[in-house]
N, C-alpha and C positions, 0 to 999 in steps of 0.2 A: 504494500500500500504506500502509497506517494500524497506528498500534499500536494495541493491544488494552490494555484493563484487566491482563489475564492477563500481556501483555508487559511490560510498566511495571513490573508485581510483579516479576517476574521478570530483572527489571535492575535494580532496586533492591535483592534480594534477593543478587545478585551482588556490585551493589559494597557492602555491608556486610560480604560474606562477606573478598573481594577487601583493600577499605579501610578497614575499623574504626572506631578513632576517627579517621583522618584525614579520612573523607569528606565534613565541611563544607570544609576546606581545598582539596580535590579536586576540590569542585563549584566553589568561587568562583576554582579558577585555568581551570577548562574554560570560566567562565562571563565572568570577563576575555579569554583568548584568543577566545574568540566574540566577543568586545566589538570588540577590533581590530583581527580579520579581517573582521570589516563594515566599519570605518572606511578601513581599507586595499581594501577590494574599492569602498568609494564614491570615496576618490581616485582609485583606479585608473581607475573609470571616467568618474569628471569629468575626468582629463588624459586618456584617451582619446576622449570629445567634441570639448572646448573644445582639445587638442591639449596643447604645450608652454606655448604660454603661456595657457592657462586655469587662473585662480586661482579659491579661496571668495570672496574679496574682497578687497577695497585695506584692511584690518584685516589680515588674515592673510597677505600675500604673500611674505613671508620662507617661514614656513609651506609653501605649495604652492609654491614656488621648490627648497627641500628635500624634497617628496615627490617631485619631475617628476625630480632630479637621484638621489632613490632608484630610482625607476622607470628611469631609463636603467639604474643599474648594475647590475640586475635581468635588464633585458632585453639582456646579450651575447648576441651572435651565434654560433652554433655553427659550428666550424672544424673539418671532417672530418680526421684525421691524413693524414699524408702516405704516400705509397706507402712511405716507407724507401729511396727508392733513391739 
């Protein structure tokens, strides 16, 4: 599914109704968090390749030392409650 010209108008027509004058603010925080959640979905999946100890490079390994140990803390494990008894 694709948008349409007509759809476009019609979301734009929204957030002006919606956002007024904040909507340049509005687009550049939609458009920083886009920003991140790429850079965060490429770590994610370069320590999922390259593993735990897969860095960007021997420049940055402090860097990807600190995403893999974000990435654990991220990823607990789920522990079903106990019966209660």
């Amino acid at each position: 599914m694709s948008l349409s010209p007509f759809h476009v108008v019609i979301i734009l027509v929204l957030g002006v109704l919606f956002f007024g004058r904040n909507l340049p603010e509005v687009a550049k925080q939609i458009g920083s968090s886009l920003l991140e959640f790429r850079k965060g979905l490429d770590e994610w999946k370069e320590v999922r390749v390259h593993g735990k100890g897969g860095g960007r490079s021997a420049d940055s390994g402090t860097e990807s030392e600190e995403s893999v140990e974000r990435f654990e803390m991220l990823g607990t494990k789920f522990e079903p409650p106990s019966d209660g008894g």
